[in-house]
C-alpha positions as CSV (number, residue, x, y, z in Angstrom):
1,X,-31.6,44.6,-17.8
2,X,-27.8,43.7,-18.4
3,X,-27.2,41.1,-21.3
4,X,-23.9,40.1,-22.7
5,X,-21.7,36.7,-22.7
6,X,-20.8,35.5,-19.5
7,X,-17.0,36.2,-19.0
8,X,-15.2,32.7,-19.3
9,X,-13.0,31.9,-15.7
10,X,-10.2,29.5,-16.0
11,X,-9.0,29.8,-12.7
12,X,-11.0,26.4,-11.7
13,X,-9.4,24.4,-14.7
14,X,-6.0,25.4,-13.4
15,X,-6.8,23.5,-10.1
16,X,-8.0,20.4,-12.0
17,X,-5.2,20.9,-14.4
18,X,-2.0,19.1,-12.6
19,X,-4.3,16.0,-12.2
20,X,-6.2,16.1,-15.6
21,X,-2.2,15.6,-16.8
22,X,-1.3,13.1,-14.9
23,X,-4.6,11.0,-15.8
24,X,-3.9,11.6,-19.4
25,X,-0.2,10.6,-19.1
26,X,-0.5,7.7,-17.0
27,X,-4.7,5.9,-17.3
28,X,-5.5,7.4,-20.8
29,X,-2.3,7.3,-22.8
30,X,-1.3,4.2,-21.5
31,X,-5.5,2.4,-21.9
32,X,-5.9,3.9,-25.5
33,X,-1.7,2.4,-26.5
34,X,-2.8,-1.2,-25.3
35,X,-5.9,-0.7,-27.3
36,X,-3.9,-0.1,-30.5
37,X,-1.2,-2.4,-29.5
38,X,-4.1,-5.4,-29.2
39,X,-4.4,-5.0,-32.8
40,X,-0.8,-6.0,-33.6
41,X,1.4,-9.4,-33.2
42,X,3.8,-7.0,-31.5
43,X,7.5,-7.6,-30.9
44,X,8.9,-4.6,-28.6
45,X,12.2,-5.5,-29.0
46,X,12.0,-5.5,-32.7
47,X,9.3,-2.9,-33.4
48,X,10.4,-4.1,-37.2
49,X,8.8,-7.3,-36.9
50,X,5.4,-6.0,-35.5
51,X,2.7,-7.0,-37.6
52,X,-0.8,-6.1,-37.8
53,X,-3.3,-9.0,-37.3
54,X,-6.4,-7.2,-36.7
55,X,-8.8,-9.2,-34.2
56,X,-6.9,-12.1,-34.5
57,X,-5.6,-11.8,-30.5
58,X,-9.6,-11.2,-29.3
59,X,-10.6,-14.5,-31.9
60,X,-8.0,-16.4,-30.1
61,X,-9.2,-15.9,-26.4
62,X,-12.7,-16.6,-27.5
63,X,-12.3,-19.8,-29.7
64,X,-12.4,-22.8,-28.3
65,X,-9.3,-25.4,-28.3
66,X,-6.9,-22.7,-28.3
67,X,-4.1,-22.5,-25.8
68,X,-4.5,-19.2,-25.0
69,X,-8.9,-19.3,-25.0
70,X,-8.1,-22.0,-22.2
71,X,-4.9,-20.0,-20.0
72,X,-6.9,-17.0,-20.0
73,X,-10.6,-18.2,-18.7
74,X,-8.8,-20.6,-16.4
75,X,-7.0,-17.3,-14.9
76,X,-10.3,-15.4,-15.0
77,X,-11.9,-18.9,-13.0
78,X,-9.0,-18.3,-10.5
79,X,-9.6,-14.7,-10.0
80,X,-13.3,-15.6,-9.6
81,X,-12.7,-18.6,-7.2
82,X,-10.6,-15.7,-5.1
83,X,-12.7,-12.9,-5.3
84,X,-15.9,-15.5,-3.6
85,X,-13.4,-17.0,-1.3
86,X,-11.7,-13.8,0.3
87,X,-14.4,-11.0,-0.3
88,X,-16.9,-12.1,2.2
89,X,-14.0,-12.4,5.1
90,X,-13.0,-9.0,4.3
91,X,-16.5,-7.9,4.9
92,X,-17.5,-9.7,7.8
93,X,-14.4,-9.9,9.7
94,X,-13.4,-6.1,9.6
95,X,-17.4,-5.4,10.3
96,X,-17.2,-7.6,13.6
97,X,-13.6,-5.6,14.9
98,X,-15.0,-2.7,14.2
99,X,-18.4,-3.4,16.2
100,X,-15.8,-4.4,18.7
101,X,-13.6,-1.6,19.0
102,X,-16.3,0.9,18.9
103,X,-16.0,1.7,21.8
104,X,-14.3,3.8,24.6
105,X,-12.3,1.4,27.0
106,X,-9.0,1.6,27.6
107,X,-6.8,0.4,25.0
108,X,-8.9,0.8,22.3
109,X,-6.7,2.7,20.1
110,X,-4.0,0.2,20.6
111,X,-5.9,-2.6,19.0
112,X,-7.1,-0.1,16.0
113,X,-3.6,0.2,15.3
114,X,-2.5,-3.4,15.9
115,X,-5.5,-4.6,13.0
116,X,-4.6,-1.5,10.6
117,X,-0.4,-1.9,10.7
118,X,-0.2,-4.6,8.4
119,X,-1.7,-2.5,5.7
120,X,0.8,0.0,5.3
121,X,3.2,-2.6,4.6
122,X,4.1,-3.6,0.9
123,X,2.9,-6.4,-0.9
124,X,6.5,-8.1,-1.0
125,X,6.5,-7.4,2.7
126,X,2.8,-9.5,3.2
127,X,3.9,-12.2,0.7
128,X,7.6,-13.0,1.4
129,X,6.1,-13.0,5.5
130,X,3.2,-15.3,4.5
131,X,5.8,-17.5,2.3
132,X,8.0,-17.7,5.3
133,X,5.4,-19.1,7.3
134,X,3.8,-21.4,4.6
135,X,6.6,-22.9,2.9
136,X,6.9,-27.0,3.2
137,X,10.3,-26.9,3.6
138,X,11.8,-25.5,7.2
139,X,8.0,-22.9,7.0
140,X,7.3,-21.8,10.4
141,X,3.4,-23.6,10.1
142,X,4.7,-27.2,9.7
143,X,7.4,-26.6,12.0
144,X,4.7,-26.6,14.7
145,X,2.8,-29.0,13.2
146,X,5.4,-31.6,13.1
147,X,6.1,-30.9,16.4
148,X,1.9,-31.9,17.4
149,X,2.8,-34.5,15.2
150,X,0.0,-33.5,12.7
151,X,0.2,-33.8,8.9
152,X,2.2,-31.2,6.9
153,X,0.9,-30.1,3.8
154,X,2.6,-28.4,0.4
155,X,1.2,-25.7,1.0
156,X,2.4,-23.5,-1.3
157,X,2.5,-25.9,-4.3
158,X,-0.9,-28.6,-3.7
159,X,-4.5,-27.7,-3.9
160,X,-6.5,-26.5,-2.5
161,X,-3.9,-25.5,0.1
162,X,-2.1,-22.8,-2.7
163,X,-5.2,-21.1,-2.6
164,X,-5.8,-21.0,0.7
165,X,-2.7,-19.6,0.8
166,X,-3.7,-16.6,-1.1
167,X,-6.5,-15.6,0.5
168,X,-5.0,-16.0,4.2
169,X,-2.2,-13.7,3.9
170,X,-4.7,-10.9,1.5
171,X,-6.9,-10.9,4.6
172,X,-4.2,-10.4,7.1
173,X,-3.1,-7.4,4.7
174,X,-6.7,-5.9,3.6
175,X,-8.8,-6.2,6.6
176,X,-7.2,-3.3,8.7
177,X,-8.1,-1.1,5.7
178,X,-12.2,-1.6,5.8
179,X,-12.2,-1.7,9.9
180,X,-11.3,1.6,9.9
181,X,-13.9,3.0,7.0
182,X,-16.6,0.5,8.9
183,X,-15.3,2.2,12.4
184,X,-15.4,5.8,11.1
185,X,-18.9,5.4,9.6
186,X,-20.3,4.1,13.1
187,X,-18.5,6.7,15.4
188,X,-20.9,8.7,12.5
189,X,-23.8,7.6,14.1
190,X,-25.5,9.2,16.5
191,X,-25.4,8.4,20.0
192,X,-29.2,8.6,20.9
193,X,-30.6,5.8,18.4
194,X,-28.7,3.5,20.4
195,X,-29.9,5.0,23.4
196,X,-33.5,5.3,22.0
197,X,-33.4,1.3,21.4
198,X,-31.7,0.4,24.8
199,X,-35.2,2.8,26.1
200,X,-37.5,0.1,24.2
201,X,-35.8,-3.0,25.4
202,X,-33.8,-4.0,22.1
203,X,-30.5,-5.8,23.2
204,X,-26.9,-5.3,21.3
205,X,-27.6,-7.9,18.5
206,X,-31.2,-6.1,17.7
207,X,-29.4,-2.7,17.9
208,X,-27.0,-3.8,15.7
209,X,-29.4,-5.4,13.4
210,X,-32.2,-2.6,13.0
211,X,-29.6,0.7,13.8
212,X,-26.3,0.1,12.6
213,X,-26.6,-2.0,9.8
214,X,-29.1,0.0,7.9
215,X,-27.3,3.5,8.6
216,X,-24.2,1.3,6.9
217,X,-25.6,0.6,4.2
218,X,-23.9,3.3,2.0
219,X,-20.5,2.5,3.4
220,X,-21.1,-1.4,3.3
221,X,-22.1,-1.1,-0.2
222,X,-19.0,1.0,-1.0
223,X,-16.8,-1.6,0.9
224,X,-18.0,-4.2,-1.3
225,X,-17.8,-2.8,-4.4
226,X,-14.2,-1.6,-3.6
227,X,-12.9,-4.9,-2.3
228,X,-14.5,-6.9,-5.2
229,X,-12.5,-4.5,-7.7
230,X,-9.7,-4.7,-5.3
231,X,-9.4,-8.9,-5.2
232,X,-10.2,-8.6,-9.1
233,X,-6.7,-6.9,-9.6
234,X,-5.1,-9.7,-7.4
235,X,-1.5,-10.0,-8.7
236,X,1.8,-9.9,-6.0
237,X,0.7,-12.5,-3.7
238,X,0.5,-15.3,-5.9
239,X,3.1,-14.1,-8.0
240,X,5.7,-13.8,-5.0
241,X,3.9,-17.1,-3.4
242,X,2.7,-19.3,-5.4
243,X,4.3,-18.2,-9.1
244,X,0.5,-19.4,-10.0
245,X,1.2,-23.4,-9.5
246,X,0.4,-26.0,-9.8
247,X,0.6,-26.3,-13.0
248,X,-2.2,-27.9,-14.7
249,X,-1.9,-30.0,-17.7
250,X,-3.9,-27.8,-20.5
251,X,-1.8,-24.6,-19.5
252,X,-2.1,-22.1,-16.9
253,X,-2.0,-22.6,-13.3
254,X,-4.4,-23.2,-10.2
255,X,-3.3,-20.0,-8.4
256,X,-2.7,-18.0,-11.7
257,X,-5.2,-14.8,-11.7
258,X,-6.1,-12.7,-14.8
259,X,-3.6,-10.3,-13.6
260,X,-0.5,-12.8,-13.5
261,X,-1.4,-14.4,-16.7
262,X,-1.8,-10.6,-18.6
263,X,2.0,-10.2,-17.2
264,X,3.4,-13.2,-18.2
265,X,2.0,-13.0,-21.5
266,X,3.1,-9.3,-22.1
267,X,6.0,-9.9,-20.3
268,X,7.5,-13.4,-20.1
269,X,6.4,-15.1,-23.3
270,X,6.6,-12.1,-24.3
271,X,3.3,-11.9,-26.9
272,X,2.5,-8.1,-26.1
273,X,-0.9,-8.0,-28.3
274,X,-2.2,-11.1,-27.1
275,X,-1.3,-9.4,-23.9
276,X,-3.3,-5.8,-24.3
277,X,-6.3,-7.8,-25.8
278,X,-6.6,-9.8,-22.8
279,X,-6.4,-6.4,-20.2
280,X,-8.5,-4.6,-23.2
281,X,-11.3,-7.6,-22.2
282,X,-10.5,-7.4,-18.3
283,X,-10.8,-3.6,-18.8
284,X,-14.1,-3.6,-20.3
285,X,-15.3,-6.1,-17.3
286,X,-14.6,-3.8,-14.6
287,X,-15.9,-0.8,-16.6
288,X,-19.2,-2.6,-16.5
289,X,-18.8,-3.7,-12.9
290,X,-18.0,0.3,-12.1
291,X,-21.1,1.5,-14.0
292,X,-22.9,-1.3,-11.8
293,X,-21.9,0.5,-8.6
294,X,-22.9,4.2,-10.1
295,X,-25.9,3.0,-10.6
296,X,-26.3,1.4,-6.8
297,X,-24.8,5.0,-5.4
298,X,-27.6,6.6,-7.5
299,X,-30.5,4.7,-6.0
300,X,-29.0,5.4,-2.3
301,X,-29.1,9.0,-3.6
């Protein structure tokens, strides 16, 4: 029998390595500075000035009457009121093209890139097009519906239309992206089932119903989760759209989410440790939210 100490092989931490680096430089550094940084009434252009104030930036988005309690949970109401509005259309609408375009006519490949194309454009791209169009002034919407001699909206600066706005143009953008996962996962499924049910008499809705939906049920959880997270981080479109108005009269704005209010604080104000306690409190959301979907991948396990 041959004992000894099992000779140690670094050849597999040289492959995780180059991205072990580049986590550290640019998530860890960066998560573990705002931390400290939250801790501080921090001036970065005169690091002289900086002082520490302890909890005082957390206190201040959790007590009551404060301007910044009321900015901040209004922002986090916005990226809420987004997140319920857009996330179901970027579930069911990519679901129903994909059930579509699963199939083998002529064509077919065409229309999977038609849906997908807008999603390898920018977010500048998506929101300067969708300003274009939505703008009340000269916008190519209430050109045409002058012309019908319909009403005309401010779109881009009234509710609920601002909103509306939003979650348009993110669905025109996003949707291409989860057709294709929902399409690969069905082209993933085999053949005969369908066959099998077709044999017993089920039509295409009970087929879809009792076959596909159920062998989806990984990637459709997946999907959500991802998209949630996704519309949580919502920041360009109402920033290049919108600039988060209408203002409303205790501070904030109607289309400002939690992502646009952390960058005009950090960056606009500027109040940098007000800032980092506000994405050190966003942060610790979505690290709950992410141990939430572990937990759902574990049970399909």
């Amino acid at each position: 029998m041959v004992t000894g100490k099992r000779k140690f092989n670094g050849v597999p931490y040289l492959f995780i390595l180059p991205h072990l680096i580049f986590f550290i430089v640019f998530v860890g550094y960066p998560f573990f500075n705002g931390l400290y940084i939250s801790f501080f009434n921090y001036d970065y252009l005169r690091p002289q000035a900086t002082t520490f104030v302890g909890l005082q930036n957390y206190m201040d988005l959790f007590r009551p009457g404060s301007v910044k309690y009321y900015e901040f949970w209004n922002s986090m109401r916005v990226t809420l009121v987004f997140v319920v509005s857009s996330v179901p259309f970027l579930i069911l609408i990519p679901l129903g093209l994909a059930t579509l375009l699963n199939t083998k006519l002529p064509g077919t490949n065409a229309f999977r890139a038609i849906y997908f194309a807008p999603w390898v454009l920018s977010c500048a791209v998506i929101s300067l097009i969708w300003w274009w169009i939505f703008q009340s002034q000269g916008g190519l919407l209430n050109y045409y519906l002058g012309a019908l001699g319909l009403p005309t909206p401010r779109w881009l600066s009234t509710m609920p239309y601002a909103m509306i706005t939003i979650v348009v143009a993110t669905i025109w953008w996003t949707m291409g992206y989860n057709m294709i996962i929902f399409l690969a996962a069905m082209q993933d499924i085999p053949a005969d089932l369908y066959e099998a049910g077709r044999v017993d008499g089920a039509n295409a809705w009970q087929r879809f119903i009792y076959i596909t939906l159920p062998l989806l049920r990984p990637v459709l959880v997946l999907i959500i989760i991802t998209t949630i997270i996704a519309s949580f981080n919502l920041l360009g479109q109402p920033m290049m759209m919108t600039r988060g108005d209408p203002r409303l009269p205790n501070g904030g704005g109607a289309t400002e989410p939690v992502m646009l209010r952390i960058f005009t604080e950090g960056f606009v104000r500027p109040y940098q440790g007000s800032a980092a306690a506000m994405s050190v409190i966003v942060a610790i959301i979505m690290m709950a939210f992410s141990l939430v979907n572990f937990r759902l991948f574990r049970h399909q396990e």
